[in-house]
N, C-alpha and C positions, 0 to 999 in steps of 0.2 A: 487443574493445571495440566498444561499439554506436557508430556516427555518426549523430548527429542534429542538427537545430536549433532542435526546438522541440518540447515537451510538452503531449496534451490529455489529458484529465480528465477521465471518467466523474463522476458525483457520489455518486447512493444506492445505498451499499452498498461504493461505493468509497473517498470523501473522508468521507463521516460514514453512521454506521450507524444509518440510517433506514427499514432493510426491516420490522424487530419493527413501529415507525411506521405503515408502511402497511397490513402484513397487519391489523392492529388496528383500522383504519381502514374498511380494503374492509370485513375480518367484518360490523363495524357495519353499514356501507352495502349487506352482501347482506343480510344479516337484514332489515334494515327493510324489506325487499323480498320477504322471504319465502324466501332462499337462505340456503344453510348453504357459508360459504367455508371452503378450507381449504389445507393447503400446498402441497399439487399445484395448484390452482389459482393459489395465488399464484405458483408459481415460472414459471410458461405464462406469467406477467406482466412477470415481472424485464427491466427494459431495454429494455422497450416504449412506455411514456409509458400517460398514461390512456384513453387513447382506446383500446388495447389492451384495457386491463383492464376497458374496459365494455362493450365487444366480444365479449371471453371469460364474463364474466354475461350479457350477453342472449345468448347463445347456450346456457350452459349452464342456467340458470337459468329461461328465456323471458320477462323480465319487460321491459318496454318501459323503453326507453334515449330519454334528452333529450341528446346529447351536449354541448353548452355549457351546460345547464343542471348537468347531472351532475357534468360536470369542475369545476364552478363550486363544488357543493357540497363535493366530495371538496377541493378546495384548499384552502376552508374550515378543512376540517377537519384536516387537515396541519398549516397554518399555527398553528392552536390547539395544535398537539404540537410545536412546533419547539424549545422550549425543553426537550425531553426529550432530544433528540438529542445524540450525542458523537459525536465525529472520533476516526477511523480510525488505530491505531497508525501513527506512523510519515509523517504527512499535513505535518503542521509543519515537520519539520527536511528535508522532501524539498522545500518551496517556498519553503522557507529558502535552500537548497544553490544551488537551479534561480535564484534572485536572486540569490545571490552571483556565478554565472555569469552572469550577463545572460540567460540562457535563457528564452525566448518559453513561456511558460503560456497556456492554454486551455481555461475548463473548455467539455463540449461533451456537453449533456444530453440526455435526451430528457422531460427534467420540463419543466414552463411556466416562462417567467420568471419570476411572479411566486412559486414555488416555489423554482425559485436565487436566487434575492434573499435571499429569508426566510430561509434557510438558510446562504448566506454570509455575509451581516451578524451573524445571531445568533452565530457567531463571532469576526466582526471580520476576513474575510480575503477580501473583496469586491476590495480592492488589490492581492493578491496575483495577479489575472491580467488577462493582455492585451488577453484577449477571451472574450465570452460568447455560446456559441450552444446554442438549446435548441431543444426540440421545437417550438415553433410558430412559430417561424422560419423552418423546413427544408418542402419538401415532402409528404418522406417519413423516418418516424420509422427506427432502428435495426429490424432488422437492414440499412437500404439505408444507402450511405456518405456521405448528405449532411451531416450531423451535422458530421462528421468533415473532410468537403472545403471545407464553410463557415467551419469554424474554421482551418483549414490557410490560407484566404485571407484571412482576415481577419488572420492572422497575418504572412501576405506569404510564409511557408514552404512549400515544394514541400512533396506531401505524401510524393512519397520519404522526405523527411527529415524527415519528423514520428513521435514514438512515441506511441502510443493505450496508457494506461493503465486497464483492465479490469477489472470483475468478473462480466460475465454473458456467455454466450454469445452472444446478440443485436448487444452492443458489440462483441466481439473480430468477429463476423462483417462488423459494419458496417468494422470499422477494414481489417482484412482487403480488403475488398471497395473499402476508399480506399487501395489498395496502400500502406499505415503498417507500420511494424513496431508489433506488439504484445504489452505484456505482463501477459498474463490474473492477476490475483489475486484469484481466487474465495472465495465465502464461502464456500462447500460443494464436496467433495470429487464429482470429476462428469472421468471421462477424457476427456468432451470439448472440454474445454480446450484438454491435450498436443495432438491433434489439429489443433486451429485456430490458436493462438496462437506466436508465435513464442517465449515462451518463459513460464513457469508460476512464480511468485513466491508464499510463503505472507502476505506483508505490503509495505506500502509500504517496508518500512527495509530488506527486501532487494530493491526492484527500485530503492531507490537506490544501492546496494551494484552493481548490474547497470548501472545509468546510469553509474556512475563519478565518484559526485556526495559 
């Protein structure tokens, strides 16, 4: 039985399936640029925040990067798709469970605020957590563990005892790296997971099955 006191929360890709979302997004935004995006690129992106992703086009691509402008337009353009997005098997009855227990919730992004906003509200489960830390909050985005150590204190929970709930390897290294236990449930089949994470889930309703929830 895992011991814990408190739960953080990756978001896309973990709590609602918003990757189709982005990939769909960037295409647009390298094309108009004159790039041809694609999944290998996208996936060099996963759990790195935008700043990442615009990083990885002006490098790949060469085309000159506004970074608050860019990110400004890319949110844009997110926030216009949010109403496409659904939640993740298994998301509900686990911060259902984690409130019946009093259990400290987190989500702890590396998206902008104004991203988790849109996103949780479009749900209605903005009350569902304790605390909210995201990318431009922190110093330094996932894979470093500020993420992770900002939400553990704003929580008031050591982060021994906090569990990082995952789906890219960026996060499980961040969580890792914020000595958490973690447990990685990936979209995609990828052994570097097992490796990293303390333990491999195919969905939210069995790492609540692992939580004991």
């Amino acid at each position: 039985m895992i011991r814990y006191g408190a739960l953080l929360f990756d978001m896309d890709g973990l709590m609602v399936d918003s990757e189709p979302a982005w990939f769909e997004l960037q295409s647009e935004f390298a094309e108009a640029r004159g790039g041809a995006w694609n999944v290998d690129l996208a996936r060099r992106c996963v759990g790195g925040g935008l700043v990442n992703a615009l990083r990885v086009m002006h490098e790949t691509f060469g085309f000159a990067v506004d970074v608050e402008r860019d990110m400004a337009t890319m949110m844009d353009m997110f926030v216009a798709r949010v109403d496409r997005l659904e939640l993740k098997t298994g998301l509900t009855d686990l911060l259902v469970a984690a409130g019946s227990r009093r259990i400290p919730c987190a989500v702890a992004s590396s998206s902008s605020r104004r991203l988790v906003d849109a996103t949780l509200n479009r749900f209605g489960i903005h009350d569902r957590f304790d605390a909210i830390v995201t990318g431009d909050a922190v110093a330094r985005p996932k894979p470093a563990p500020d993420i992770f150590l900002e939400a553990s204190t704003r929580l008031g929970t050591p982060p021994a005892a906090c569990v990082v709930l995952e789906d890219s390897l960026a996060g499980v290294r961040a969580g890792r790296a914020a000595n958490m236990y973690v447990i990685a449930v990936p979209e995609t089949a990828d052994d570097g997971f097992a490796a990293l994470a303390d333990a491999v889930v195919p969905d939210l309703s069995a790492a609540q099955k692992l939580l004991g929830l």
